[in-house]
C-alpha positions as CSV (number, residue, x, y, z in Angstrom):
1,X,-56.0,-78.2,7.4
2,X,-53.0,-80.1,7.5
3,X,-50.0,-79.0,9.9
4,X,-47.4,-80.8,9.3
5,X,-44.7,-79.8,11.5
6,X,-42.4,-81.9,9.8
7,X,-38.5,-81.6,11.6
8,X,-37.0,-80.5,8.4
9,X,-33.5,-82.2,7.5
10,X,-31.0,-79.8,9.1
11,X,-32.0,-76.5,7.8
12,X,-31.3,-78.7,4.9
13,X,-32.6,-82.0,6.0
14,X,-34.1,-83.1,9.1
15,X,-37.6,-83.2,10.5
16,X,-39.9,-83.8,13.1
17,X,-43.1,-84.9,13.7
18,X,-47.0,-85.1,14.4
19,X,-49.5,-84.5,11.7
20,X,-52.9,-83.6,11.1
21,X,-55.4,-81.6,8.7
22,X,-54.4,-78.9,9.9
23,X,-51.0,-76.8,9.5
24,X,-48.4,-79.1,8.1
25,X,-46.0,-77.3,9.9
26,X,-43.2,-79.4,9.2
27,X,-41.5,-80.4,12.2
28,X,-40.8,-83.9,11.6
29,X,-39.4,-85.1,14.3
30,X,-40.5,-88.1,15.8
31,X,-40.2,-88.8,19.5
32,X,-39.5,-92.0,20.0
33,X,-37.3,-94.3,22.4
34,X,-37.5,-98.0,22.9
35,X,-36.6,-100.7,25.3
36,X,-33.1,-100.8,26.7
37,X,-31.0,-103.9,25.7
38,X,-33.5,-105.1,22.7
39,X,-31.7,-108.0,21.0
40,X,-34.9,-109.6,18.8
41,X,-33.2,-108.2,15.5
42,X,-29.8,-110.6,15.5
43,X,-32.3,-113.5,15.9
44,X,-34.5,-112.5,13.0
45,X,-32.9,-110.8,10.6
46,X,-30.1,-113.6,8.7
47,X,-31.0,-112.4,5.4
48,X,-28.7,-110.5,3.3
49,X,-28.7,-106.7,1.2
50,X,-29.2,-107.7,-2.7
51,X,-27.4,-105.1,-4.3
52,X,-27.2,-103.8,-8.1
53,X,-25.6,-100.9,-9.7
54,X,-27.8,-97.7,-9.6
55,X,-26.3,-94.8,-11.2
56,X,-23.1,-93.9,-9.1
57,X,-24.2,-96.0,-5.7
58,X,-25.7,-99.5,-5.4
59,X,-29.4,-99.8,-4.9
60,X,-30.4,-102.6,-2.4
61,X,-33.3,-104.4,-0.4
62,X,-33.8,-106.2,2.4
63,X,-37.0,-108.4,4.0
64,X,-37.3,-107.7,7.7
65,X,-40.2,-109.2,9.7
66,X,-43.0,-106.7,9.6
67,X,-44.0,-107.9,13.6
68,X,-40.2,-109.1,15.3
69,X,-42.3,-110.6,17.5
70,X,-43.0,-112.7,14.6
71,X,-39.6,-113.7,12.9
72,X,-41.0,-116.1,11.0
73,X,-44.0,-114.0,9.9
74,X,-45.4,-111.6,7.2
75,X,-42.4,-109.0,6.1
76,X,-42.1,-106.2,4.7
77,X,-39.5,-104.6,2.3
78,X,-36.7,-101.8,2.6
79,X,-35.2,-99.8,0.1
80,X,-31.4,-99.0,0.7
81,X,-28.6,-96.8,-1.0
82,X,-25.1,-97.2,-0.7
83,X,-21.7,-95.4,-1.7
84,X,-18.8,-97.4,-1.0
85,X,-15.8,-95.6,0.8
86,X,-13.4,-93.8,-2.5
87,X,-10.3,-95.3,-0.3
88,X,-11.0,-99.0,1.0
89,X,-7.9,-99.4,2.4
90,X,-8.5,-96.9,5.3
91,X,-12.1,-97.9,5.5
92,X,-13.3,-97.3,9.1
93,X,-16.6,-98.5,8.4
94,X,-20.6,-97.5,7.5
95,X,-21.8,-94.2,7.7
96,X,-25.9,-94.5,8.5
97,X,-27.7,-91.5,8.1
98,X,-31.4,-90.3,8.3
99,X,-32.6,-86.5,7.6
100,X,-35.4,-86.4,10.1
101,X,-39.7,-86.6,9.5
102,X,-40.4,-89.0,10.2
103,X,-42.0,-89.5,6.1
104,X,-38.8,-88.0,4.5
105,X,-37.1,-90.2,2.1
106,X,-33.1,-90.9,3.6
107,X,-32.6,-92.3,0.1
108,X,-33.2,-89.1,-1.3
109,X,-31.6,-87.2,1.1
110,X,-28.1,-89.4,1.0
111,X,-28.2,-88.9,-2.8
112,X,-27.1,-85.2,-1.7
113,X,-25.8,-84.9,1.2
114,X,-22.8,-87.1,0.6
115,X,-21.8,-84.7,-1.8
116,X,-21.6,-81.8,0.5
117,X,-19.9,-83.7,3.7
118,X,-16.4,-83.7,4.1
119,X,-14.4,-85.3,1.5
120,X,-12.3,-87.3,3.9
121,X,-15.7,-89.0,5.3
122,X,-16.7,-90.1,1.3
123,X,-12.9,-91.5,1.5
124,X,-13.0,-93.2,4.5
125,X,-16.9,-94.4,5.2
126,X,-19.6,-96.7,3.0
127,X,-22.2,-94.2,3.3
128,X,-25.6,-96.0,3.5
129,X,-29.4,-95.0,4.0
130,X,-32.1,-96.9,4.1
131,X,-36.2,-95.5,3.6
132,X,-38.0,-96.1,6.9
133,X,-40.5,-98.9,6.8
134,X,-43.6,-97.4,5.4
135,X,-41.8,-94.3,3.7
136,X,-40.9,-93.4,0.3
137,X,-39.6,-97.0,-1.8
138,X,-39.7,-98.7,1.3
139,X,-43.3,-100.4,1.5
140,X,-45.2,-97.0,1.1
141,X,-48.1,-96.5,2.8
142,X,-50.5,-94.0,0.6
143,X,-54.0,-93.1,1.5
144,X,-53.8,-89.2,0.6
145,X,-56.0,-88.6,-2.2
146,X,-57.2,-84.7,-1.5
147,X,-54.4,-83.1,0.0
148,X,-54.5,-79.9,-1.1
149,X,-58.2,-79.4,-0.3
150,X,-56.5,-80.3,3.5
151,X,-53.6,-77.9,3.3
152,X,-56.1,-75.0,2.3
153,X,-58.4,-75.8,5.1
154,X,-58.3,-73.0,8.1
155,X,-56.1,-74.3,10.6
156,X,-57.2,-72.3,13.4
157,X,-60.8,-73.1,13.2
158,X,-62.7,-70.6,15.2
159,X,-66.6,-72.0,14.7
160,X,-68.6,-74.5,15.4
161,X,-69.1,-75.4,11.9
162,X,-65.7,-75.2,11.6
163,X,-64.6,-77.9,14.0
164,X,-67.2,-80.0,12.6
165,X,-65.7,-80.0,9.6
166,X,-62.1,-80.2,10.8
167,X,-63.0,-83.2,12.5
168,X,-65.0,-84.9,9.7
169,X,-61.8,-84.2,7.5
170,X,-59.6,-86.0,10.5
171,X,-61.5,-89.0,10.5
172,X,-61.8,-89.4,7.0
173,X,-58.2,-89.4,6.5
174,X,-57.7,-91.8,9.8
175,X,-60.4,-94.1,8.3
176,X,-58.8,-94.3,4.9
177,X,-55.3,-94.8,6.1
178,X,-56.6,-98.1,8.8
179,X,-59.1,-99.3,5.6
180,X,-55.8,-99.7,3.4
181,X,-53.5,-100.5,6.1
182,X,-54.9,-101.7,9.0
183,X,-52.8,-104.9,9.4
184,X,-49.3,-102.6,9.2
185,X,-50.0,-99.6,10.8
186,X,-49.1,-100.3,14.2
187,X,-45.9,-101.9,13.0
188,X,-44.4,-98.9,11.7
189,X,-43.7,-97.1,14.9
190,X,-39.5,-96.2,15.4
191,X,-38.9,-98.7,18.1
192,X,-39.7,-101.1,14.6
193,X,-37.5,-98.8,12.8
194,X,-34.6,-99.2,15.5
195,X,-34.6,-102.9,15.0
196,X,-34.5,-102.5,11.3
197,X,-31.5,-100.3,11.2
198,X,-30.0,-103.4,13.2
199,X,-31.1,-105.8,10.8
200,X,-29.2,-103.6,8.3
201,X,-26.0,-103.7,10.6
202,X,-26.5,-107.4,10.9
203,X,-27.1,-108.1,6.7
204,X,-24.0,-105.5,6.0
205,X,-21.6,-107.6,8.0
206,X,-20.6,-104.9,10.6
207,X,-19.7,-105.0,14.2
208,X,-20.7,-101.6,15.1
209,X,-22.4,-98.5,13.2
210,X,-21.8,-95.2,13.0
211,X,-24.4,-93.0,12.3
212,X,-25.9,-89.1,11.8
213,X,-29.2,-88.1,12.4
214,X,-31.5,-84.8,11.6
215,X,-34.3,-83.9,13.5
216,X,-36.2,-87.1,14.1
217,X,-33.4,-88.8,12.9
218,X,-32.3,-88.2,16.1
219,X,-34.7,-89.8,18.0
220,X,-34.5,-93.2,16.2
221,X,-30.7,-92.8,16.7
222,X,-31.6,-92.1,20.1
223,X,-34.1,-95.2,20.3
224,X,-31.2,-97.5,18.5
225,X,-28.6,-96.2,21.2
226,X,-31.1,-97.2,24.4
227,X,-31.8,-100.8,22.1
228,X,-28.3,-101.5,21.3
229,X,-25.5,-99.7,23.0
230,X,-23.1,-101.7,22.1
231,X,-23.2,-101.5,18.8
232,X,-22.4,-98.2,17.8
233,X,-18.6,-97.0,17.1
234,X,-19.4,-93.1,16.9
235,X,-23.2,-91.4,17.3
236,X,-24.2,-87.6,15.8
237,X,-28.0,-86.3,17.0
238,X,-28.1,-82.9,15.3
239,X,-31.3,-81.0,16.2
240,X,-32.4,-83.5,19.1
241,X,-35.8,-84.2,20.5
242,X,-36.8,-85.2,24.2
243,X,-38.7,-88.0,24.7
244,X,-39.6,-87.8,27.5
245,X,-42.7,-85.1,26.9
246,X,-46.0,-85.8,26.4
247,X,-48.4,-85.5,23.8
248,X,-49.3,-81.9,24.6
249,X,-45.7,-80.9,25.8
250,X,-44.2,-81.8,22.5
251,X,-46.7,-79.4,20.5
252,X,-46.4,-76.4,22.4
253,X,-42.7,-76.3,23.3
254,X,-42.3,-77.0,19.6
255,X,-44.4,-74.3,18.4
256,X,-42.6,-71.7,21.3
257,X,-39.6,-72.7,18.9
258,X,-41.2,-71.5,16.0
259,X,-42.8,-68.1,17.9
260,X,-39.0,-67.6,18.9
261,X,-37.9,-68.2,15.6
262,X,-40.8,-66.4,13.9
263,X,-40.4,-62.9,16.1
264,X,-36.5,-63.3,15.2
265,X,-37.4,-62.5,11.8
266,X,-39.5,-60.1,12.2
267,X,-37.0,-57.9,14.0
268,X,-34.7,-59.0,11.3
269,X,-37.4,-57.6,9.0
270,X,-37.5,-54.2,11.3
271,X,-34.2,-54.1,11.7
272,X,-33.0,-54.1,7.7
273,X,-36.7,-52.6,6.8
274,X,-37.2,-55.0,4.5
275,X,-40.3,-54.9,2.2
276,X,-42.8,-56.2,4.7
277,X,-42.0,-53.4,7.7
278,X,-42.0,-50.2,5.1
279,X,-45.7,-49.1,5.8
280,X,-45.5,-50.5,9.3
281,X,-45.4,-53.1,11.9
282,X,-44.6,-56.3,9.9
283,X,-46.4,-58.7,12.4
284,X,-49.4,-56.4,11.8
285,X,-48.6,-56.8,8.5
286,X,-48.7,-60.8,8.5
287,X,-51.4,-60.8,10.6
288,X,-53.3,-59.0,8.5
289,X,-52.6,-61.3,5.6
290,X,-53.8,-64.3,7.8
291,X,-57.0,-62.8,8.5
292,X,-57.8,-61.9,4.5
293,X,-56.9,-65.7,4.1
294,X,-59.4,-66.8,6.1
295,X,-62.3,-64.6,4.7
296,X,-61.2,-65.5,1.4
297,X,-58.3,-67.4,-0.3
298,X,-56.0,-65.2,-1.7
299,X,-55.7,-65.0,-5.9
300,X,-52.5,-66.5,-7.3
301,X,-51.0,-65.1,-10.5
302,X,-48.5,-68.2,-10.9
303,X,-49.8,-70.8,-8.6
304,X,-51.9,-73.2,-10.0
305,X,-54.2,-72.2,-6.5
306,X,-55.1,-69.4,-4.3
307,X,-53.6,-69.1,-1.0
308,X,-55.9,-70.2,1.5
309,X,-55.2,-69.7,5.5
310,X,-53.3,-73.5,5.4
311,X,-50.7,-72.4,2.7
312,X,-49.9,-69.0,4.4
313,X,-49.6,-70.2,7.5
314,X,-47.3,-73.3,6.1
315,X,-45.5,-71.1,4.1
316,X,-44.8,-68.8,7.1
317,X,-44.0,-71.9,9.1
318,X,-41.6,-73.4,6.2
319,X,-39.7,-70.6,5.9
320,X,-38.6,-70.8,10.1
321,X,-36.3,-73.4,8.8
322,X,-33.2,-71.2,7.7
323,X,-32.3,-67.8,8.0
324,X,-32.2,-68.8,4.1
325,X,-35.9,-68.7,3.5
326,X,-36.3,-65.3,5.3
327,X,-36.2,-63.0,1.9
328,X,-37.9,-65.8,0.0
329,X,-41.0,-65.5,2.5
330,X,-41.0,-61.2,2.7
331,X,-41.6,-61.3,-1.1
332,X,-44.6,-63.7,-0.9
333,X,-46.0,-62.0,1.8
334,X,-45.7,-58.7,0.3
335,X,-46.8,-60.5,-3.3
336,X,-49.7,-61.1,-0.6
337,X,-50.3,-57.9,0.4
338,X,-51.0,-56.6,-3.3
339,X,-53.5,-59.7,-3.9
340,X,-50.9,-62.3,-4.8
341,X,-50.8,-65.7,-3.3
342,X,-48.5,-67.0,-5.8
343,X,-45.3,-66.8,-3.6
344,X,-46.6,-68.6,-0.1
345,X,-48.6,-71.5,-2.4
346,X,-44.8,-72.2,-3.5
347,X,-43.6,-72.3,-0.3
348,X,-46.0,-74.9,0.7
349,X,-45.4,-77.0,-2.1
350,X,-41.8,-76.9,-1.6
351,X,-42.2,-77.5,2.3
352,X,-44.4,-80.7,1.1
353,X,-42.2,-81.9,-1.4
354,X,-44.6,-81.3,-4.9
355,X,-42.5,-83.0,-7.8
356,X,-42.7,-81.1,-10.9
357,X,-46.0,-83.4,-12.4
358,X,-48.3,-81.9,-9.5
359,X,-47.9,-85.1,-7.3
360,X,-46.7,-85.1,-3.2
361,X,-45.0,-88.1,-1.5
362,X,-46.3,-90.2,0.8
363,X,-44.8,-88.0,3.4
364,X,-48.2,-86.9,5.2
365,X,-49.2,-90.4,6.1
366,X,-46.4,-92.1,7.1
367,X,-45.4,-89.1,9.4
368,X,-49.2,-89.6,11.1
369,X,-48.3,-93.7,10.8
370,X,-44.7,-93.2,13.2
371,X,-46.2,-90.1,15.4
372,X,-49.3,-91.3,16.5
373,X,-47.9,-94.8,17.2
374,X,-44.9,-94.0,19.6
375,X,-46.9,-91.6,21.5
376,X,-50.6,-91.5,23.3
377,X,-52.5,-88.9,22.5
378,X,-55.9,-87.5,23.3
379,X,-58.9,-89.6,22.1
380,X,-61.4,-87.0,22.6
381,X,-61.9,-84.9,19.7
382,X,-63.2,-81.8,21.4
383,X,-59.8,-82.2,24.1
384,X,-57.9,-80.5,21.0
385,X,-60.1,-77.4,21.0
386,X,-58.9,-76.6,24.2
387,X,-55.7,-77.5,24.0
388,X,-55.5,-74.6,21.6
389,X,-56.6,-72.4,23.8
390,X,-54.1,-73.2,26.5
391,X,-51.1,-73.1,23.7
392,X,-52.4,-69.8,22.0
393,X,-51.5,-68.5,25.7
394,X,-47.6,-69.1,25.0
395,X,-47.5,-69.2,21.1
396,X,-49.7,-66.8,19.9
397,X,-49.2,-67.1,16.3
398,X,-49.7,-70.7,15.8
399,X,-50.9,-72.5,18.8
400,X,-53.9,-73.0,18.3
401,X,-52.7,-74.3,14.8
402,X,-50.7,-76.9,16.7
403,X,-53.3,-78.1,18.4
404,X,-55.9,-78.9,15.7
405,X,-52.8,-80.2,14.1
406,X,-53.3,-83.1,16.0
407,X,-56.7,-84.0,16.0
408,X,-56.3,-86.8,13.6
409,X,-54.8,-89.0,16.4
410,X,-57.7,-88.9,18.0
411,X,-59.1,-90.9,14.9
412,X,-55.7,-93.4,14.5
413,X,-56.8,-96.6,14.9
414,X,-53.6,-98.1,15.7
415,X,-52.8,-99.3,19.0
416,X,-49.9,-97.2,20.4
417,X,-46.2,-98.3,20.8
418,X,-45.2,-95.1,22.8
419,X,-41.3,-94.9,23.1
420,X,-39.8,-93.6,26.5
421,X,-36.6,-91.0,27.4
422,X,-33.3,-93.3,26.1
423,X,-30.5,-93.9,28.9
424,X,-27.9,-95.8,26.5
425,X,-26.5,-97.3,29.0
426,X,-23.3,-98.9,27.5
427,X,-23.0,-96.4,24.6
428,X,-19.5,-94.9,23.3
429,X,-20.2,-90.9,23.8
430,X,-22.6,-89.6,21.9
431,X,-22.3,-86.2,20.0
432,X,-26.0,-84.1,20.8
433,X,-26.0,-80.9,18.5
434,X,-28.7,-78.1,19.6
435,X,-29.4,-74.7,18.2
436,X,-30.3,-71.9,20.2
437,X,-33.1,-70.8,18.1
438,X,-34.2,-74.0,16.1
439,X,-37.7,-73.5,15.6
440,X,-38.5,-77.2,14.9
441,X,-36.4,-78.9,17.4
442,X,-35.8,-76.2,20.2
443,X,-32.8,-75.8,22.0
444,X,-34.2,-77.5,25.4
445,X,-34.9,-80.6,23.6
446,X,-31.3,-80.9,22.2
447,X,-30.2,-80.1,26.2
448,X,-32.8,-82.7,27.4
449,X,-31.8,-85.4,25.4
450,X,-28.0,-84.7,26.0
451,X,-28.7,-85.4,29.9
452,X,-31.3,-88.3,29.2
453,X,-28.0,-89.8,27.3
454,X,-26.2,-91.7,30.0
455,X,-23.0,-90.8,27.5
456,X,-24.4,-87.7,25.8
457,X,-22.3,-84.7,25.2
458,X,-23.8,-81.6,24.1
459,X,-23.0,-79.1,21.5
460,X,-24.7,-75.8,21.1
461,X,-24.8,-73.8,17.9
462,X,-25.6,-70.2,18.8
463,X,-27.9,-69.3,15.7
464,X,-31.0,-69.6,13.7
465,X,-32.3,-72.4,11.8
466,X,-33.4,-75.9,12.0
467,X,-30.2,-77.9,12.4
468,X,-26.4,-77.1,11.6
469,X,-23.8,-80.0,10.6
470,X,-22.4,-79.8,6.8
471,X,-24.2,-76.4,6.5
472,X,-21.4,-74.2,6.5
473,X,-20.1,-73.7,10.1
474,X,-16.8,-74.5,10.3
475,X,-17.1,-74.6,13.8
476,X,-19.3,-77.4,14.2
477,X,-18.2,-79.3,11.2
478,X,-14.7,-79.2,12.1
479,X,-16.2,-81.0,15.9
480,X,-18.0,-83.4,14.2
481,X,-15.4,-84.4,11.4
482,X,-12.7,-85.1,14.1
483,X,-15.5,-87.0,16.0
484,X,-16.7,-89.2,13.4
485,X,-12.8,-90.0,11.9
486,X,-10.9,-90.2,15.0
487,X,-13.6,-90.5,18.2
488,X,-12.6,-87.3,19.8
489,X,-15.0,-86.0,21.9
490,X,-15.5,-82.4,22.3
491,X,-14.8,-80.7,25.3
492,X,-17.9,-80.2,27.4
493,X,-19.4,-76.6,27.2
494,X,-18.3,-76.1,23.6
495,X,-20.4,-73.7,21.7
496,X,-20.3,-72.8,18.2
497,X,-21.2,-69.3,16.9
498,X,-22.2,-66.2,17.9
499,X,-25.9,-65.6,17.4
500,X,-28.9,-66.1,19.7
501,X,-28.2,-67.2,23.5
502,X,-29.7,-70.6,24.7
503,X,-33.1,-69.5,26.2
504,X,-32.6,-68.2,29.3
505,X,-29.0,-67.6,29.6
506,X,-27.8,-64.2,30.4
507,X,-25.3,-62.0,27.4
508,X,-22.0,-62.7,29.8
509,X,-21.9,-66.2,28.5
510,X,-19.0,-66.6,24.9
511,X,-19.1,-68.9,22.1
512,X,-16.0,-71.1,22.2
513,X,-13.5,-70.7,19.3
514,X,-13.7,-73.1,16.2
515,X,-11.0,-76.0,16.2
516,X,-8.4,-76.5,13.8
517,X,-10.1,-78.4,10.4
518,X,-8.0,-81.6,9.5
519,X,-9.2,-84.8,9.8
520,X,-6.8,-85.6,12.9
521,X,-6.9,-82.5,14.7
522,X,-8.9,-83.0,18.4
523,X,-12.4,-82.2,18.4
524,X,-11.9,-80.7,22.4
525,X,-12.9,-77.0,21.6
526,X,-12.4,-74.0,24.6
527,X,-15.3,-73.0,25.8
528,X,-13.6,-69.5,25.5
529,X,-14.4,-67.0,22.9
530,X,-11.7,-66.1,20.6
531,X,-10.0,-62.8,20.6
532,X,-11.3,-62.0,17.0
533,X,-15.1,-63.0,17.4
534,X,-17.8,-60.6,19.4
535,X,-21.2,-61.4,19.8
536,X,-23.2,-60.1,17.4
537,X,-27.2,-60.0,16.1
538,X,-28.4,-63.3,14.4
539,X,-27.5,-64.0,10.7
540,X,-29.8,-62.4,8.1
541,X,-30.8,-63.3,4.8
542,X,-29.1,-66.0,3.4
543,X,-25.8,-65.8,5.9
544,X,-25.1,-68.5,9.0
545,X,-23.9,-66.6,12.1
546,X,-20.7,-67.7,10.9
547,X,-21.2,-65.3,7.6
548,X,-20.9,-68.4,5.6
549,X,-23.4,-69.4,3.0
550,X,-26.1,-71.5,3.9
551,X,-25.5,-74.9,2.2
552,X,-28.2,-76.8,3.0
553,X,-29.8,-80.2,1.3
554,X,-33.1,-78.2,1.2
555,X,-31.6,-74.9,-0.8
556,X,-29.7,-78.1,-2.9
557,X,-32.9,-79.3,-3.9
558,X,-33.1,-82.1,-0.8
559,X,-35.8,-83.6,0.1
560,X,-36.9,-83.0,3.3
561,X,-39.1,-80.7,4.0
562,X,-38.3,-81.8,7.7
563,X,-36.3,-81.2,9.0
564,X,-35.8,-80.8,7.6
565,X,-36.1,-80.9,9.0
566,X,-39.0,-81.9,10.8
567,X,-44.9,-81.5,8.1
568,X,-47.9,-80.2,5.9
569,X,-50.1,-77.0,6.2
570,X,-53.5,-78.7,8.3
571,X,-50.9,-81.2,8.9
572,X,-48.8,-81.0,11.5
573,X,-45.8,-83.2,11.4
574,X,-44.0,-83.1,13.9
575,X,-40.9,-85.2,15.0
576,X,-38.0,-84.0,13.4
């Protein structure tokens, strides 16, 4: 019963956020913001990095106070990677980055992406990540100990007996987590986060930061920005959230992204008749699976368990990511069809990070541990059952999944710490990158939070998938390069691509024509379609609407599954 909607890293790694027993949906992207103008972390964080050798990057640590309202109190650790610029003497400075969740590991994820940025960045930037407080070798907090028995639960529980049990399940989990943790839970929300990433600024010895954010990763850079304005050189929010909705707002505009995204591949599937649409109606098809999942898990030849209603609809979900995933999903669910659960079961475990021994990361909890901290929620259990019935209006598919998804808040026992909308007052221009048909993180979101910015410039990517920068598209890569090396701001109304209109925006509108690559070369794009480029339908297969190759950290073996970017089967992870 966990959905996750984890805000998987950019296609590749991002994430977003809320979770509960229920549909792990990955969509990892935590909404957060802080208070403008925060300077506790200067004050309280004069320690320094101790770094040693680790392969080819230096591994670190560094104590911040676990409570900044308490410098001189308990602290807590955080684990840090760094790669040193190949060319020091045309340093510009450190390159911060954070693949989304929140839960996913940005050690992990920097281990890979720096290998598929541009080479000129490696030359010129010390890349550095650091693992959020209470995620992966930073402090972990782990109180999972039956999570497959919650990703196999029914996430759109339909009886009485049902609830019941989906509630008993919540609490449990909420209980165990506050038993173990109690004294750090509500210290790991991302306004906490924020000041860390300061703390790392202040230990590393640098005036200002520049950093790139996935999914969720874009709202703590978002929350950093409204702390400390002034310290950031250059700012990229790829896949952005907007904090300024509400509990419920956030799950059903987030799972409207994933019914947009969802229906895109299905007339993808008509359209090519792929396996799925050769007897019929594919949704009828995948509708038809989901119901024989819930009378009875479905047999696995190769899984080492059956596909209950949690892994298909997580391995449906998962797959809304990237236009990559789309054939990978039509042969499990026609595996399905013939009595084979095999090929969703993997898609689950991939979506939740299973290592090769059997065992998950703490990735569940600590998304639960940032979500339900920066945001109030409903404390009445039974307020989720209708909620579902008011999303399943809109989002048909999995609404109602969303909902239940976030029935373990009601349980949290930790006091909230709920972040606001960010102004960044003071802020350098900050780069806002949305995709018109990002399931996790949709399109709106990205706009929102590019007006929220007081300095906020928006990109759009027309296409599909969960994030865009170092996937492939030259366009946007070409933007953001020239941004991050030489400031240069893109002109306002560029677009990038040629694939799915931004909701609501009639066919007369063109994608502006890709900028010259070269690390010098302005970033101010036309906002006029090139001669050579026509609109045409969304990428299929494994193809970005700029017919490259999808290169994602999640196809590379990344680890995100937030966000990518942005969370679990009963689990619903969102915050990307």
């Amino acid at each position: 019963m966990l959905t996750l909607v984890i805000g998987r890293p950019a296609t590749v790694f991002s994430g977003m956020r809320r979770f509960s027993f229920f549909l792990i949906a990955v969509v990892l992207t935590a909404l957060a913001c802080s208070d403008a103008g925060d300077s506790s972390v200067s004050a309280a964080s004069d320690a320094s990095i101790d770094w040693e050798a680790c392969g080819q990057n230096e591994c670190g640590t560094l104590s911040v106070p676990l409570d900044y309202a308490k410098p001189d109190g308990a602290t807590i650790e955080l684990s840090l990677v760094r790669y040193k610029a190949r060319d020091p003497e045309r340093r510009i400075g450190v390159l911060l980055a954070n693949p989304g969740g929140p839960g996913a590991s940005a050690n992990d994820f920097m281990r890979i992406w720096r290998s598929i940025v541009s080479s000129e960045l490696r030359d010129r930037f010390d890349f550095v990540s650091f693992d959020p407080r209470g995620v992966g070798d930073s402090s972990p907090v782990v109180c999972h100990d039956n999570l497959q028995d919650l990703v196999a639960a029914d996430p759109d529980p339909d009886t009485e007996a049902e609830w019941q049990e989906a509630k008993a399940e919540s609490k449990e989990f909420a209980d165990n987590c506050a038993k173990k943790y109690g004294a750090v839970l509500p210290h790991l929300g991302t306004k906490n986060v924020a000041r860390d990433m300061d703390a790392i600024r202040v230990a590393l010895g640098e005036e200002k930061l520049n950093y790139v954010g996935y999914s969720y990763g874009t709202s703590l850079g978002a929350v950093y920005a409204d702390m400390f304005p002034g310290r950031i050189r250059a700012m990229v929010l790829d896949g952005g959230t907007n904090l300024s909705l509400d509990f419920a707002e956030v799950n059903l505009t987030q799972m409207i992204g994933f019914e947009r995204a969802f229906q895109a591949y299905l007339d993808n599937c008509k359209e090519k008749s792929c396996a799925l649409a050769k007897n019929g109606d594919p949704r009828t098809a995948v509708e038809a699976i989901i119901a024989r999942a819930e009378l009875k898990p479905i047999p696995s030849k190769d899984a080492d368990r059956p596909a209950g209603p949690g892994e298909v609809q997580l391995g449906i979900i998962s797959a809304m990511y990237s236009t990559f995933s789309w054939n990978s999903l039509t042969q499990a669910l026609v595996a399905a069809q013939g009595g084979d659960g095999s090929g969703l079961v993997d898609l689950t475990d991939e979506y939740l990070q299973r290592d090769g021994s059997g065992d998950y990361p703490n990735l569940i909890e600590a998304n639960a541990a940032v979500n339900y901290v920066d945001q109030v929620c409903p404390k009445d259990p039974d307020a989720y059952r209708n909620l579902g019935d008011e999303f399943a209006k809109q989002a048909p598919t999995f609404g109602r999944s969303a909902a239940t998804a976030g029935l373990t808040c009601a349980y949290w026992q930790a006091a909230p710490d709920a972040v606001r909308a960010p102004e960044a007052k003071g802020a350098p221009p900050i780069l806002v990158i949305a995709t018109t048909n990002d399931p996790a993180t949709p399109y709106e979101w990205g706009k929102a939070l590019s007006e929220q910015l007081d300095s906020g410039v928006l990109v759009t990517h027309r296409g599909e998938g969960h994030t865009i920068y170092a996937q492939g598209n030259k366009c946007i890569d070409s933007l953001v390069n020239a941004y991050l090396l030489t400031l240069a701001v893109p002109a306002a109304g560029t677009t990038c691509g040629t694939g799915a209109l931004p909701p609501g925006q009639s066919a007369t509108a063109t994608p502006s024509s890709p900028p010259t690559e070269g690390a010098g070369t302005p970033a101010a794009a036309s906002p006029t379609a090139s001669p050579r480029e026509s609109p045409r339908p969304p990428a299929t297969g494994d193809a970005r609407d700029d017919g490259s190759l999808t290169v994602g950290l999640w196809a590379a073996g990344a680890v995100l599954a937030a966000l990518l970017a942005g969370a679990l089967t009963v689990l619903v992870i969102r915050r990307t």
